[in-house]
N, C-alpha and C positions, 0 to 999 in steps of 0.2 A: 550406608544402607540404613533406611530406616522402612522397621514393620509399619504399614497400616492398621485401620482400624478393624479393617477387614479380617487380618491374619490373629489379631490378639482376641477380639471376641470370641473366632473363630476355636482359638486359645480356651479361653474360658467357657466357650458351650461345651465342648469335648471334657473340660474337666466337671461342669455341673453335672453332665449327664455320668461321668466316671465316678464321681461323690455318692450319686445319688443313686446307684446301680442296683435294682432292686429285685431288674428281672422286670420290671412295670413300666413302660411306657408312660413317658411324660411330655409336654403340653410344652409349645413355645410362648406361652403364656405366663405360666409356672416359669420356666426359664428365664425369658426376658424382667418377670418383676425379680427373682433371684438374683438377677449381674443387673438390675438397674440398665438394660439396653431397651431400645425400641426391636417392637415385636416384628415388624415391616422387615427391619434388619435384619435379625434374627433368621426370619423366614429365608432370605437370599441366602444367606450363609448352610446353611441346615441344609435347602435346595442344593448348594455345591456338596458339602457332606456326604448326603443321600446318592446321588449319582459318583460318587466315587466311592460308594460302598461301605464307608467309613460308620455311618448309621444305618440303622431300620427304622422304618417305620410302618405306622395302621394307620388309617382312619375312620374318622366317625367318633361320636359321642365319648369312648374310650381310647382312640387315639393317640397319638404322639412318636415322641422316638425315642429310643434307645442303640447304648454302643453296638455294632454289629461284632464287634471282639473285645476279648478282652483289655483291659487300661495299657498290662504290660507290651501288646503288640503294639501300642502307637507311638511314635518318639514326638517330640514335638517338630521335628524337621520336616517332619511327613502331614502335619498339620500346616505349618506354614510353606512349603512348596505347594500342596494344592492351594494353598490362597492366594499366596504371593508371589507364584512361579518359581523361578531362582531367586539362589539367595546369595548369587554370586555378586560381589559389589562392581564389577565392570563385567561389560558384556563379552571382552577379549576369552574370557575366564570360559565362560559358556560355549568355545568354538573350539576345534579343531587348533593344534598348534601350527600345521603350516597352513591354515587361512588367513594370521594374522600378520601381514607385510612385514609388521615393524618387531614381531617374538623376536627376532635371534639378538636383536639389539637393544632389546628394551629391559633394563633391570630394574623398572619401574613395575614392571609388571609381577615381580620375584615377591614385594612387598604383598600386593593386592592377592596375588595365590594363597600367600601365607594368612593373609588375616581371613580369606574364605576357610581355609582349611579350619583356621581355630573353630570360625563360626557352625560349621559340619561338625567339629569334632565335640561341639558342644549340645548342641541341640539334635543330632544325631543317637547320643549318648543318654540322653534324660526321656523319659517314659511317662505319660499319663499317671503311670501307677506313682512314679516316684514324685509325683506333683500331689497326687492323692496322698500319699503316705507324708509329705510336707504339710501338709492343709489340716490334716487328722493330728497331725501333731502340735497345730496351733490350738487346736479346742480344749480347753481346758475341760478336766472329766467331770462328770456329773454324779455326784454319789448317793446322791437323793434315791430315797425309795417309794 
């Protein structure tokens, strides 16, 4: 399984706008020079975002968008399922167990379960916030007055 481009910027808009949480509405413009992406792009993704509720937004002159919840309600699973669908590495995984002819004899399929589950059990587990609070930890502090 590999993520897209789609799922990882996806990634990183959700956490600039999490960095940046201000309560203020910010600009896919602003966004796109901040992660160095094309704005066009941006635009698509933010577009899926939006319709699944994940952000607000406004328009006009003051515009943009913001988290619709908090950092700590989103895991990153829930970021890359709306982008990337499943995240299950074969499709057998995604189906019913007696639609698949070959389950009762296949212990090829035991491994594939297992390495999905880690992958759930991983990005399941991890939170906007706890990305935020990794990020905030790389910044060295400013003491200046």
């Amino acid at each position: 399984m590999k993520i897209s481009t789609k799922g990882r910027y996806a990634l990183r808009l959700m956490l600039d706008l999490a960095l940046n949480n201000t309560g203020e509405y910010i600009t896919i413009k602003t966004i796109a020079a901040r992660q160095e992406i094309s704005e066009k792009y941006l635009e698509q993704i933010i577009s899926l975002l939006n319709r699944a509720g994940f952000v607000r937004s406004i328009r006009g002159a003051q515009g943009g968008y913001r988290l619709a919840k908090d950092p700590k309600e989103y895991t990153v699973g829930m970021i890359l399922r709306l982008t990337e669908g499943s995240l299950a590495p074969i499709d057998c995984l995604e189906e019913e167990l007696s639609e698949c002819p070959r389950n009762s004899g296949c212990v090829t399929r035991d491994v594939w379960k297992e390495l999905y589950d880690a992958i759930c059990g991983v990005v399941d587990r991890i939170t906007l916030q706890d990305l935020v609070d990794k990020q905030q930890a790389l910044i060295p502090y400013d003491f200046s007055i």
